[in-house]
N, C-alpha and C positions, 0 to 999 in steps of 0.2 A: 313732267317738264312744264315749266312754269315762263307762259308764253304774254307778248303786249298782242293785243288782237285788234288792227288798226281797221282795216279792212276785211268783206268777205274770205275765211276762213277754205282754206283751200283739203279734201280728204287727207291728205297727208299731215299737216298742221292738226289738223282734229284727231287722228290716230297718237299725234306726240303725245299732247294734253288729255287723254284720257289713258295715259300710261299707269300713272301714280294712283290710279281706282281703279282698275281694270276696267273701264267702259263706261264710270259715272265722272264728269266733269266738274269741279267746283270750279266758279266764274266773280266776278267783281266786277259790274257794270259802272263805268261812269255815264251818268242818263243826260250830263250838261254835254260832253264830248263827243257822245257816240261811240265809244270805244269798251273793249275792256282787255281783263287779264285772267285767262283761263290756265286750269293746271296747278298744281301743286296739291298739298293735303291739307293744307287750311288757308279760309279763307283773309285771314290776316296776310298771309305770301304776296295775296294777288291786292290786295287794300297799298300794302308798303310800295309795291313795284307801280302802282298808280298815283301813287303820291310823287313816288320821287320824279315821272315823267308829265308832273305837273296838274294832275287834278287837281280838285278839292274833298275835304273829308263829305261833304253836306251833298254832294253828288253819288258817293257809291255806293254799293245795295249790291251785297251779296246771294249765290243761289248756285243751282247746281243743273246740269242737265244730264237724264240718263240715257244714253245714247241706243238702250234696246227698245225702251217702249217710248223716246223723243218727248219723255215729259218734262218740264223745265218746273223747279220749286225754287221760292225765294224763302229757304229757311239760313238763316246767318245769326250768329252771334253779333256781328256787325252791323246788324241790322237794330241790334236793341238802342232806341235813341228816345229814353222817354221824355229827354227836354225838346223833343223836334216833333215832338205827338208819336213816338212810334218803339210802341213798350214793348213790344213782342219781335220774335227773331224772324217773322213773315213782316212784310212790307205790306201795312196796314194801309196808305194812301191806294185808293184805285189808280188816281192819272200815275203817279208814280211809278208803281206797278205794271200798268199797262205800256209804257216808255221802258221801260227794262226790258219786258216781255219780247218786242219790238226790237230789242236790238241786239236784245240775244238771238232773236229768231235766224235774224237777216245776217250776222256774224259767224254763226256757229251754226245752221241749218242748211 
């Protein structure tokens, strides 16, 4: 189930959204809003349902978290942006990164 994740993410909320992997989350951080969209099986699902609730493209950065060992990766196809310096499907920028990190942590932990 393919959820907007406005606020701290409550166990039930995070049992939906880890329906569709059995236990692994894919997520789409907006790092400008604070927000994201966790759920679904790609991360295009959660990119479209951020757009249309008003993000912008130059904010989201995709990634996954696995809820048995709480490892969070920022591997996305969405992630490949090599006119914005970021040619690979990890999220090359540290600050970036570490803003995602952040608020995947505090949303979904």
């Amino acid at each position: 189930m393919l959820l907007l994740i406005t606020s701290k993410a409550t166990e039930e909320t995070i049992k939906k959204v880890a329906e569709d992997l059995e236990g692994y989350i894919k997520f789409v951080v907006d790092v400008e809003r604070e927000i994201l969209a966790a759920g679904g099986k790609r991360h295009f699902e959660g990119e479209e349902l951020l757009l249309k609730n008003g993000s912008k493209q130059e904010n989201l950065w995709g990634g996954g978290l696995d809820l048995e060992t709480r490892e969070i990766d920022f591997d996305s196809i969405i992630n490949l942006r090599p006119r914005e310096d970021n040619p690979s499907r990890e999220i090359i920028n540290p600050q970036i990164r570490k803003r995602a990190e952040e608020i995947v942590k505090f949303l979904l932990k």
